[in-house]
C-alpha positions in Angstrom: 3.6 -21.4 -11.0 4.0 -25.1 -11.7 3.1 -26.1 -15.3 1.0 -28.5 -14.4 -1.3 -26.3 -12.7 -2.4 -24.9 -16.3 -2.8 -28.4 -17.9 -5.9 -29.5 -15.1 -9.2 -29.2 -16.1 -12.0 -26.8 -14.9 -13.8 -29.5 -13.2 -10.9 -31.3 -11.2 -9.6 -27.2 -10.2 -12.8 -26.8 -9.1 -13.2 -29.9 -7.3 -9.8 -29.9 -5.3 -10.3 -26.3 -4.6 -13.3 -26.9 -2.3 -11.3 -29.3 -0.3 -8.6 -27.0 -0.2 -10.5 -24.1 0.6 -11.9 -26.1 4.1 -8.2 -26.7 4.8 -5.4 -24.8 3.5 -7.3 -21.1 3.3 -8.5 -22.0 7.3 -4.9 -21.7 8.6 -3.6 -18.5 10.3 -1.9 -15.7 8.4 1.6 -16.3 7.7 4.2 -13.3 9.2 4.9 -10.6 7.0 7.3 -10.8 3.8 11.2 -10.5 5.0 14.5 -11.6 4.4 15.7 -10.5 7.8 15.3 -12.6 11.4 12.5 -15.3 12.0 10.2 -14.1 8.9 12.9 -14.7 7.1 13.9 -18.2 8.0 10.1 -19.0 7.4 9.9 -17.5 3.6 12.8 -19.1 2.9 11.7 -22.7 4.0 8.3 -22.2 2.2 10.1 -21.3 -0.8 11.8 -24.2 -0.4 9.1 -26.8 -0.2 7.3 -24.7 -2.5 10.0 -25.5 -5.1 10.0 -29.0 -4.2 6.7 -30.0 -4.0 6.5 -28.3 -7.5 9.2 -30.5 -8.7 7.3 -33.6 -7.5 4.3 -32.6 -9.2 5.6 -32.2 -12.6 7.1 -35.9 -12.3 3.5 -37.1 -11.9 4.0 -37.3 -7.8 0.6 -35.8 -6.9 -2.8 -35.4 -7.0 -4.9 -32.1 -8.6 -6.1 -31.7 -4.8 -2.4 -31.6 -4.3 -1.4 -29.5 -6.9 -4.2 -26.9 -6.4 -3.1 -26.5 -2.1 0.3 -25.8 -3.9 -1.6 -23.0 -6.2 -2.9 -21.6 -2.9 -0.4 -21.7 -0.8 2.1 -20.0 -4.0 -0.9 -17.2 -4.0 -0.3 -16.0 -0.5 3.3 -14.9 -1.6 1.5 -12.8 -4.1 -1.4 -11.3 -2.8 -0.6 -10.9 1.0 -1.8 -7.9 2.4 -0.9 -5.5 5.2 -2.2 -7.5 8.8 -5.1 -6.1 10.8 -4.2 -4.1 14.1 -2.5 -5.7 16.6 -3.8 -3.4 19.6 -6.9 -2.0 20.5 -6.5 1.3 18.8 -3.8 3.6 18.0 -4.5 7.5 18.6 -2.7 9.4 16.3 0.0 12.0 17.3 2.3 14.7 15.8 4.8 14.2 18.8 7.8 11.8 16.9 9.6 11.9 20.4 6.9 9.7 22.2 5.2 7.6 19.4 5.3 4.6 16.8 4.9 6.2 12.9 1.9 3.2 11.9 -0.4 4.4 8.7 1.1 7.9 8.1 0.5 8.8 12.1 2.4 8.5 15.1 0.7 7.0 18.0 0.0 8.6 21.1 1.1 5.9 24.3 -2.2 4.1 24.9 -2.1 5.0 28.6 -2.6 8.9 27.6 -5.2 8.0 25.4 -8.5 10.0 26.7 -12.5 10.1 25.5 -11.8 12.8 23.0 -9.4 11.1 20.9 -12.6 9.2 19.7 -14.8 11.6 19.6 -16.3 14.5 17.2 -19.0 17.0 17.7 -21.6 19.3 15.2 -22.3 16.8 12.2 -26.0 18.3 12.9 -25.0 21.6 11.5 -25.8 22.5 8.2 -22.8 23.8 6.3 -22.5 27.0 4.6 -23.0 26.2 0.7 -22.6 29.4 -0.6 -20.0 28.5 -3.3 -19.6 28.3 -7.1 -20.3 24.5 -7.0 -23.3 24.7 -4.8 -21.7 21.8 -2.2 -19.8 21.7 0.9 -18.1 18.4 2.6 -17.5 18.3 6.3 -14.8 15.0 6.7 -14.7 13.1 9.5 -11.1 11.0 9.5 -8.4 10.7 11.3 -7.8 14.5 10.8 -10.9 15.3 13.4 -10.7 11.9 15.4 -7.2 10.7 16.1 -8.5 7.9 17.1 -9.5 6.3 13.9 -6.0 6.1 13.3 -5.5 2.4 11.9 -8.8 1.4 12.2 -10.4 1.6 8.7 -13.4 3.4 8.5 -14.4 7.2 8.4 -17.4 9.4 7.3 -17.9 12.6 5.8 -21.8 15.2 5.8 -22.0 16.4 2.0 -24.7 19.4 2.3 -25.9 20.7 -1.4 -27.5 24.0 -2.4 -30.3 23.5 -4.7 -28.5 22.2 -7.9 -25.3 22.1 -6.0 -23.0 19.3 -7.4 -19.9 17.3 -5.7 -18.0 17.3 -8.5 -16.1 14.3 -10.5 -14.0 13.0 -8.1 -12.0 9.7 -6.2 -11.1 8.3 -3.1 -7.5 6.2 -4.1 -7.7 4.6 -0.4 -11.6 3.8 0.2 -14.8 2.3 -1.0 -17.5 5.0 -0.1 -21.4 4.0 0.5 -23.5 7.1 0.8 -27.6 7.7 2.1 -29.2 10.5 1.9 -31.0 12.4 4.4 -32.6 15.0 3.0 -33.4 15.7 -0.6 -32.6 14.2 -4.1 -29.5 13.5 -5.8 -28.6 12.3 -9.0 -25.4 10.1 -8.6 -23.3 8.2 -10.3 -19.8 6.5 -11.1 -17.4 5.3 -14.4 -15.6 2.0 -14.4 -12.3 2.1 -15.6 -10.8 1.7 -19.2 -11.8 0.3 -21.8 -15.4 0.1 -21.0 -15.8 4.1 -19.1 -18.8 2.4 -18.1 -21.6 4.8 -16.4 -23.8 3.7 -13.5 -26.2 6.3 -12.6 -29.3 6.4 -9.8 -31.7 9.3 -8.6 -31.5 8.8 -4.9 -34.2 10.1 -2.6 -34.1 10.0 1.3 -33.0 6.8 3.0 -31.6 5.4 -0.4 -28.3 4.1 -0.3 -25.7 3.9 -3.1 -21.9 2.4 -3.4 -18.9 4.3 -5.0 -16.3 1.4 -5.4 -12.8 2.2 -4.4 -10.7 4.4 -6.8 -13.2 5.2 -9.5 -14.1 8.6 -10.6 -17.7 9.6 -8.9 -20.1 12.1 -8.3 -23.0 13.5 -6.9 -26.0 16.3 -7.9 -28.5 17.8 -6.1 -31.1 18.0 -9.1 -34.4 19.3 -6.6 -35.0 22.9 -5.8 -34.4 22.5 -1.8 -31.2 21.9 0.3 -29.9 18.5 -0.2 -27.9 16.3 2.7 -26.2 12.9 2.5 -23.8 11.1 4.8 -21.1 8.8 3.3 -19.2 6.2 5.1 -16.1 5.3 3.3 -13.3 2.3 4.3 -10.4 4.6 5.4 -9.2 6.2 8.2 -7.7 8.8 5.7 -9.5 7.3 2.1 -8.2 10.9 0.3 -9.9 12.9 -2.6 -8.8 13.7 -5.8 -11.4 16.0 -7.5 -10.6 15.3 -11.6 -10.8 19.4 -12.3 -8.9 20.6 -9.6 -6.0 18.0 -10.3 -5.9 18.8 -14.1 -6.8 22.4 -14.3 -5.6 23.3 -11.5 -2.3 22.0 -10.5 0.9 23.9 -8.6 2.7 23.8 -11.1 0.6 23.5 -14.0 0.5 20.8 -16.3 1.7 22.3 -19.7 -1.0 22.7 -21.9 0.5 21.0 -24.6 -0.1 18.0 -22.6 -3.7 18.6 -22.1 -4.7 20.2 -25.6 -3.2 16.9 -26.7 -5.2 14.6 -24.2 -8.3 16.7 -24.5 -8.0 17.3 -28.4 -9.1 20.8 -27.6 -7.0 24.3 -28.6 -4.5 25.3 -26.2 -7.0 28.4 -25.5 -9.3 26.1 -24.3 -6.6 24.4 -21.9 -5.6 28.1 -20.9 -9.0 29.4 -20.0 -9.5 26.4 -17.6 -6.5 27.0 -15.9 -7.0 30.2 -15.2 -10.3 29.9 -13.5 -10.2 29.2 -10.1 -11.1 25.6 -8.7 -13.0 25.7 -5.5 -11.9 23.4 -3.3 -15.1 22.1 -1.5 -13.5 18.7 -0.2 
């Protein structure tokens, strides 16, 4: 980043950066980061003008306006991001011979594509709760619809027993925004270190709360009837880590000097965890 970047005020940064943001941030995307073919021509050229432009603006040849479109334009090197589909959908496949591997699936030739691949049916059902934690989730990704397959969005019914509880848990590749449908919940997530902040809500039916993206979460039925919620969550495949089953009960296991020393707890303690059995209700 240019020097001269740091030494502009608040006020002329903010300032240029309106007029930038009505030009500069208006363009199309650039192409994807390479050093081969085409792309690689045009990274190479920005650079280039990039560098230049820098140079001129730390002999006094420009503007802040100018000097901030360089701060923008230097950004998009760091913070692009993977581009949004370039077809209409792509049904995922297991066949290798007669696809194109795009988000962790192949997919299936457009022209076999069929109703189905788009399509999943008995959300209605109630599922059988009748498990040491109480809760049972029914996932509804590219796993049971093929057809979400690049597209960025999934859902998943979480049915509770009276006081059944989704335990701690993440999503690494989603956000996740829940409502419930029947009964109460207590729910609630922790931002990350330092702060371990709690946010916490009692959620009856039709309220809706937000789990951001990678933090630790959970939900509890704390009535003494069934519970239901549906959660939406931005990810064809968003993933779960539930925080007890990834600690306690690992393949291998994590040697409990580790976790006596992260837990400050007796190795018996550490022991008798693992040896209970985690029930996998995601």
């Amino acid at each position: 980043m240019c020097p001269k970047l740091i030494r502009l005020g608040s006020t002329a940064i903010d300032n240029a950066f309106q007029s930038i943001n009505r030009v500069v941030l208006r363009g199309a995307s650039p192409p994807s980061r390479s050093s081969k073919g085409r792309n690689g021509r045009y990274w190479r050229k920005r650079d280039e003008r990039l560098a230049s432009r820098c140079q001129a603006c730390e002999s006094g040849g420009c503007s802040a306006v100018q000097s901030i479109a360089i701060m923008v334009l230097a950004s998009t090197l760091a913070f692009a991001s993977d581009p949004s589909p370039l077809q209409d959908f792509c049904v995922a496949v297991n066949d290798s011979k007669s696809a194109v591997f795009v988000n962790g699936k192949f997919c299936n030739d457009p022209k076999l594509a069929k109703a189905d691949d788009f399509f999943f049916s008995g959300l209605l059902t109630p599922r059988n709760t009748s498990n040491p934690i109480g809760s049972t989730v029914t996932p509804v990704n590219v796993m049971q619809i093929p057809g979400l397959n690049t597209l960025g969005i999934s859902l998943a019914r979480i049915d509770f027993a009276p006081y059944g509880l989704n335990p701690p848990h993440t999503h690494p590749r989603g956000t996740e925004i829940l409502v419930v449908l029947e009964g109460t919940l207590y729910v609630g997530f922790v931002t990350s270190n330092p702060e371990n902040r709690l946010f916490t809500k009692v959620l009856y039916p039709g309220d809706v709360f937000v789990f951001p993206e990678g933090l630790i979460h959970f939900q509890f039925n704390e009535g003494k009837t069934n519970a239901v919620a549906i959660s939406g969550l931005s990810s064809q495949n968003p993933g779960v880590i539930t925080i007890a089953n990834a600690v306690f009960g690992s393949n291998p296991k994590i040697s409990d000097d580790v976790l006596a020393k992260a837990f400050q707890v007796d190795k018996k303690v550490v022991d008798y965890l693992q040896a209970q059995f985690w029930w996998p209700n995601n």
